[in-house]
C-alpha positions, 0 to 999 in steps of 0.5 A, a space after each residue: 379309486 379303490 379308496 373311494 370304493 371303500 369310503 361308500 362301502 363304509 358309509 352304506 355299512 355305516 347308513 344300515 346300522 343307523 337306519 336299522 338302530 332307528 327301527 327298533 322299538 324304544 328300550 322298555 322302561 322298568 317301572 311298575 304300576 299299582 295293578 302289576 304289583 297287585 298282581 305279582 303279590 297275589 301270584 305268590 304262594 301261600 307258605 304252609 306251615 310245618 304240622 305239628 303231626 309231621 315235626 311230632 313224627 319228625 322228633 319221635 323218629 330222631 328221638 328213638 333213633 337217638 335213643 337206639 343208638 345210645 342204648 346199642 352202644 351201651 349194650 356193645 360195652 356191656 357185651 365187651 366187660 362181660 366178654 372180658 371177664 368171662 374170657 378172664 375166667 376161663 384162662 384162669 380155670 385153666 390154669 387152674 386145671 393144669 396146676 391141678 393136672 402136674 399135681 395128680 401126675 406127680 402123686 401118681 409118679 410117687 405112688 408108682 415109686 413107692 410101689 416098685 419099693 415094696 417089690 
């Protein structure tokens, strides 16, 4: 018994799907017809192209920025030499001023000396 409840519970299954299969509309076709295609084609938009004002502004911008960039990095090198040198310099000044300081001191050492001599 229990077999023959499950035998027509799988046919009347079985029977809905058919029958609902049955009830679809056909599957649409994919084709095109010259109209469709005219009118697809005009639905397009229309590319523009680039204004020679917007790509001259593009390139000045680039350009500028560019030479900005070049010119900053040859100042920043420049700054750097003279910044060197000068820093160079000055430690040379330097050491030049204490030479110059041990000098003073041992003549004024000797001057001092000399004096006490005389005394």
């Amino acid at each position: 018994m229990a077999a023959r409840i499950s035998s027509m519970g799988a046919r009347s299954v079985f029977a809905a799907s058919t029958s609902a299969i049955a009830m679809r509309p056909a599957a649409r076709n994919f084709h095109a017809t010259s109209r469709s295609l005219a009118d697809a084609t005009a639905a397009l938009p229309i590319r523009k192209p680039v204004g020679a004002f917007r790509g001259g502004l593009l390139g000045f911008l680039l350009g500028s920025t560019l030479a900005g960039g070049g010119v900053y990095g040859y100042a920043l090198r420049d700054y750097k030499a003279s910044n060197d040198l000068l820093t160079e310099d000055i430690y040379a000044l330097q050491a030049a001023c204490q030479r110059l300081n041990a000098y003073v001191k041992t003549l004024e050492d000797k001057m001092d000396a000399a004096e006490r001599k005389r005394k």
